[in-house]
Structure formats: C-alpha cells, structure tokens
C-alpha positions as CSV (number, residue, x, y, z in Angstrom):
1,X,8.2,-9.7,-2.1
2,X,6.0,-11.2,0.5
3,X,3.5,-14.3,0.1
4,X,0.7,-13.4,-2.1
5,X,-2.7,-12.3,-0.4
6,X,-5.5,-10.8,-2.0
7,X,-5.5,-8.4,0.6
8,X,-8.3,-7.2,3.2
9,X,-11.8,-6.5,2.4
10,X,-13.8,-3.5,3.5
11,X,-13.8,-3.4,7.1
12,X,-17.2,-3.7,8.4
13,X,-17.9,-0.8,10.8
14,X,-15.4,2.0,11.6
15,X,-12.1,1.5,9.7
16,X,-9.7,0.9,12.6
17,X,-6.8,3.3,12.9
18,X,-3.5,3.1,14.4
19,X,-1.2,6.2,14.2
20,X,3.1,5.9,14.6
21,X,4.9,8.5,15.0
22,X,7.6,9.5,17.2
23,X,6.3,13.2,17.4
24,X,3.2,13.8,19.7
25,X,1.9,17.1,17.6
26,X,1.9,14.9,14.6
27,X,-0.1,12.2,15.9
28,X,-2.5,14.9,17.5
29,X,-3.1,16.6,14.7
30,X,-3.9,13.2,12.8
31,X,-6.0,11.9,15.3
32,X,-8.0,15.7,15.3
33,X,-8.6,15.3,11.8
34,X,-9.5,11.6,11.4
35,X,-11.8,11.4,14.2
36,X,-13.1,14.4,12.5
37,X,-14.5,11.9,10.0
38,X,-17.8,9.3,10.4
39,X,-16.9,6.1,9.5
40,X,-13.0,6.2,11.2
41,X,-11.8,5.5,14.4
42,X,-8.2,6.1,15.8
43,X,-7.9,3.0,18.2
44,X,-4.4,3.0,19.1
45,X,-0.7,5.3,18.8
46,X,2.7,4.6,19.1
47,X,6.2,6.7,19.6
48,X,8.7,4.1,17.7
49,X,8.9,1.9,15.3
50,X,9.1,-1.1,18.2
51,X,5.9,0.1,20.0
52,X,4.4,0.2,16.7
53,X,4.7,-3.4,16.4
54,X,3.4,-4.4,19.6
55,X,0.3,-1.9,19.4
56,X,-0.6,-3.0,16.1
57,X,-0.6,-6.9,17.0
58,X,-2.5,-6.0,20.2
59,X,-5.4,-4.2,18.4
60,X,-5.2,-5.5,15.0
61,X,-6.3,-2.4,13.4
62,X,-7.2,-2.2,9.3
63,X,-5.1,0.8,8.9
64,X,-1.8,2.1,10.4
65,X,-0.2,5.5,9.1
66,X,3.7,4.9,9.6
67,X,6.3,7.5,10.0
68,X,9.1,6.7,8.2
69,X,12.0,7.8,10.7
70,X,11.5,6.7,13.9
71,X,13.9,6.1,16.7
72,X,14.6,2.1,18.1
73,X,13.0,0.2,14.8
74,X,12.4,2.3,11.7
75,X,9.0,2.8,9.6
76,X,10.7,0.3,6.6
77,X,11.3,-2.3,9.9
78,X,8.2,-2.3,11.4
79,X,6.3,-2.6,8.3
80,X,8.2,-5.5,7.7
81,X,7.4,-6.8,10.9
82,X,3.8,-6.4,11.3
83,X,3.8,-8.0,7.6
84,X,5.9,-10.8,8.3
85,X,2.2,-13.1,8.8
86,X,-0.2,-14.0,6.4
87,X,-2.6,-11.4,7.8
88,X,-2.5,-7.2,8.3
89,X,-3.2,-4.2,8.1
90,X,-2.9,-1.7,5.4
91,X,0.2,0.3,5.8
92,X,0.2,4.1,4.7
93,X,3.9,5.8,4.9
94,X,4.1,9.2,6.4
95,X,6.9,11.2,4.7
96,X,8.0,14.7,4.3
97,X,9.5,13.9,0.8
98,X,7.7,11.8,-2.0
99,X,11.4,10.4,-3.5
100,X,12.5,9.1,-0.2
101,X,14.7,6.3,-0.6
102,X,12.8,5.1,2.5
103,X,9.5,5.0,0.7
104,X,10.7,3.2,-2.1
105,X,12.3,0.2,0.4
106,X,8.4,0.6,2.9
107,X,6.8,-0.2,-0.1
108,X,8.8,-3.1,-1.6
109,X,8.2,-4.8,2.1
110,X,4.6,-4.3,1.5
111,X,3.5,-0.6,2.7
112,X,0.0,0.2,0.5
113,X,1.0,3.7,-0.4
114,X,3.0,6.6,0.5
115,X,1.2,10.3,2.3
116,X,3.2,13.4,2.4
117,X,2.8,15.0,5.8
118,X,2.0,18.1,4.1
119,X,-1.0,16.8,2.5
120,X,-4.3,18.3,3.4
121,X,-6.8,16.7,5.4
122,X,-9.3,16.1,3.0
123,X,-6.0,14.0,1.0
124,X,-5.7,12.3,4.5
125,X,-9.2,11.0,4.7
126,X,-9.5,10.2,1.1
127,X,-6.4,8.0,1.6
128,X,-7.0,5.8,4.7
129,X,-10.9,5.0,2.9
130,X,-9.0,4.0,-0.2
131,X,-6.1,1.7,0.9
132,X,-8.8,0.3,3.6
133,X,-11.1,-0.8,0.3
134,X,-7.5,-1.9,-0.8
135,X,-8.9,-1.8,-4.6
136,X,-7.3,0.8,-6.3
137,X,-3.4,2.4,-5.9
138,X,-2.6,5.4,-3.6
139,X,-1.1,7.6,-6.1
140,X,-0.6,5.8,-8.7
141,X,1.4,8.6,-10.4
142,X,4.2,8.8,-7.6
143,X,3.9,4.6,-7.5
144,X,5.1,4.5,-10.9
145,X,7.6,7.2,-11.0
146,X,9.6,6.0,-7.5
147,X,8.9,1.9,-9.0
148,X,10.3,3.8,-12.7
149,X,13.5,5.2,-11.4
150,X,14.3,1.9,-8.9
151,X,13.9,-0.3,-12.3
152,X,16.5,2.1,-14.6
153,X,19.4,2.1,-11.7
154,X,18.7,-2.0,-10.4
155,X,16.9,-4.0,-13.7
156,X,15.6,-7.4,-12.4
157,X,14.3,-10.5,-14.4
158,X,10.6,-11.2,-14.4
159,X,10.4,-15.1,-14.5
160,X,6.6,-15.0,-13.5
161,X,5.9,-12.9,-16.2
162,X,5.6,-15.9,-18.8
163,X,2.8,-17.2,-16.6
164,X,0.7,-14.6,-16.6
165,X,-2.3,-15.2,-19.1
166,X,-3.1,-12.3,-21.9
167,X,-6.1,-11.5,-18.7
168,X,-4.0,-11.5,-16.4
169,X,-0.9,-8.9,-17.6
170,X,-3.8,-6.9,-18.9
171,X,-5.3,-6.4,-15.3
172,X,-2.0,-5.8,-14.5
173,X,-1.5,-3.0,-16.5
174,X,-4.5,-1.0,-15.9
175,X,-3.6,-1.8,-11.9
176,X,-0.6,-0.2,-12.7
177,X,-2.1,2.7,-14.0
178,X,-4.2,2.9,-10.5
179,X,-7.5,1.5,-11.7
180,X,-10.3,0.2,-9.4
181,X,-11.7,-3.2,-10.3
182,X,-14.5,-1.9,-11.3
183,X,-13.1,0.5,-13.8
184,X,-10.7,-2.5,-15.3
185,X,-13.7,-4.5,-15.7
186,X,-15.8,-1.8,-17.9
187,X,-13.0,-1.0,-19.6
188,X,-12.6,-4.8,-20.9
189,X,-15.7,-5.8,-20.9
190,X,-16.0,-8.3,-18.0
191,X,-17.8,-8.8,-14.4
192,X,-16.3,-7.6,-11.4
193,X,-15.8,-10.4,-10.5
194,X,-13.9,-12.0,-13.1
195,X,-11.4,-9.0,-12.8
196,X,-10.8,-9.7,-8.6
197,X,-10.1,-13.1,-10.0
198,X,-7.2,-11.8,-12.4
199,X,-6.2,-9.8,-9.5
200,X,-5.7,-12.4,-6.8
201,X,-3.7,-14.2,-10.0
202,X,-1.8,-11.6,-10.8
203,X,-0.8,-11.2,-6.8
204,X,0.1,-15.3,-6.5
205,X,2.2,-15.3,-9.7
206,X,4.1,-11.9,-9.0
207,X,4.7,-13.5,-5.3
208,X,3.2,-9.7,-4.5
209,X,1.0,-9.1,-0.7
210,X,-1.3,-6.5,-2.1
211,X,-1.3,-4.4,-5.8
212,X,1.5,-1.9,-4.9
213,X,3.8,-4.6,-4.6
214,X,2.5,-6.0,-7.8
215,X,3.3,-2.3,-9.6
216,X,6.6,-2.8,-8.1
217,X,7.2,-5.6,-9.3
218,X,6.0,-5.3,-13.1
219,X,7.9,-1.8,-13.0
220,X,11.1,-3.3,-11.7
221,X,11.5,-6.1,-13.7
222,X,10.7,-4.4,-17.2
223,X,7.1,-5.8,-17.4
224,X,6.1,-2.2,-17.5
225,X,8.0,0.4,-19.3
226,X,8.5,3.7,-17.3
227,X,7.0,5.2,-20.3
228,X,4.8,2.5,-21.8
C-alpha cells in the first residue's frame, strides 16, 4: 500500500477531468457526456498509459478515468505512477468486466474505484462527484466482493490491526460497508468531525492512500470477514 493521505478535499470550482484511453470514440463519448454536466470540466486526454502520466502531471487534474488496457504502460502502471507522490488525483478504472484481475491490482496501487464502461451516464456522473468528495466508496458492493475473493486465495497478516482503537476499527467497518462520514457519525453518535479524525487514523495505521485501499486492506488481511 502507499503512504497514508487523507485524501483530496472537494475541489473548489469545476472538478478537473482527465480522460485515458487508447480508443478515441471512448473518450468522445466521455467527454460528450461529462461536459454535459455543470460543475465538471474535461481538461485534458491521453491515448496510453505513458501519455497519461505526463498529461496528468502537466495539468494536475482532481479526477482521471483510466482504461485499464492500454498499449506502452498499462492502466495498473500509470496509476502507480501518477501515485507514486504524496499528492493526486482520484483515479476511476474503466473496465469492460467488474472481476478483472486488473481491477483488483489498480486498486491495491491506489485507484478510488472501479466504472464499467457500460454504465450509463447518469452512473458516470454520479461517480466522478463521489470519488472527487473522496468520502464515501465507489461501489462498495463490487469493493468488497473483488477485496473478498483476493483475501480467500492470498490470506495476509494484519499487524496494524492491534493498533487500531475500538473507534477506529469501528469507522473502519462502516467504511467498509461504503458509508459517508456523515452517515458513520449518526450512526455512532459523534461529530463529523471526530469521524474524519478516525478516518485519517485508520488510513496512517493501515499504511492505506485513500479508503479503498483501507477496504483492501481490512478485507485482505482477515480484519473483515467476506461475510461478517
């Protein structure tokens, strides 16, 4: 997992938008429907996983939706990449299917979620405004079931688990279960802000960049049952 961040805070103005992927139709068609939309703004696009890179550190956007297979450097690569500093962008991976092996490995190296390329345009929207506020999970469901079946076929030990507090591995729970901040802190009984507080915790002791990783994580390492 990469250093722990507490991850971005709602852009101020349009959210920022860079598009990769190696097919021009796709990209159009994103762009179309995104631009569609007040409040987004598709600022840069790139054919390979290598351009990707380079665009994104040029214009620094707050979201980037990633295709997956891409000739040159790969979707799981440039992720990596563009994560490798202490600062970036929210990474959303464009896949045709949600049990990719593919996924699984962007999202360990710190991709926010996962979008099917058939979703429908309103699913599209709704995601890039959710992994830009970066406080809930994108499909949560899906999260847990490819973080699930990872866990059963590779078990890993959990030595940050022990220093989590009673708080904290409660937050981390109802993260798990794709719950905003503000719904984990009505549901125990505590400020917002003493929840964003258990989060960044959680994120430092898990060594997790953002709260997918930090599913991941608890998921992989037997934190979480697949069915608890």
């Amino acid at each position: 997992m990469s250093g722990a961040n507490s991850g971005p805070t709602l852009p101020k103005g349009p959210v920022r938008i860079v598009l990769a992927d190696d097919e021009r139709m796709v990209r159009t068609a994103l762009r179309v429907i995104l631009e569609a939309e007040d409040g987004l703004e598709v600022v840069g696009e790139a054919a390979t996983g290598a351009e990707a890179v380079s665009v994104v550190r040029e214009l620094r956007p707050d979201v980037v939706l990633m295709d997956v297979r891409m000739p040159e450097v790969d979707g799981i690569q440039a992720t990596r990449q563009i994560l490798s500093g202490p600062e970036g962008p929210r990474i959303v991976v464009v896949t045709t299917f949600e049990n990719d092996a593919y996924v699984y490995d962007a999202l360990r190296v710190g991709a926010a979620g996962f979008l099917l390329k058939r979703a429908a345009p309103e699913e599209l929207v709704s995601a890039v405004r959710l992994v830009a506020r970066s406080d809930s999970l994108l499909y949560p469901a899906a999260v847990r079931a490819l973080a699930a079946d990872h866990a059963r076929r590779h078990p890993a030990a959990a030595p940050w688990a022990a220093r989590l507090t009673d708080r904290e591995a409660e937050v981390l729970r109802r993260m798990a279960k794709g719950l905003t901040n503000a719904e984990i802190a009505a549901g125990m009984g505590v400020g917002a802000a003493t929840v964003k507080s258990h989060v960044a915790a959680v994120l430092a002791k898990t060594g997790a960049r953002d709260r997918t990783q930090a599913v991941i994580a608890a998921y992989e390492s037997g934190f979480i049952r697949p069915n608890g």
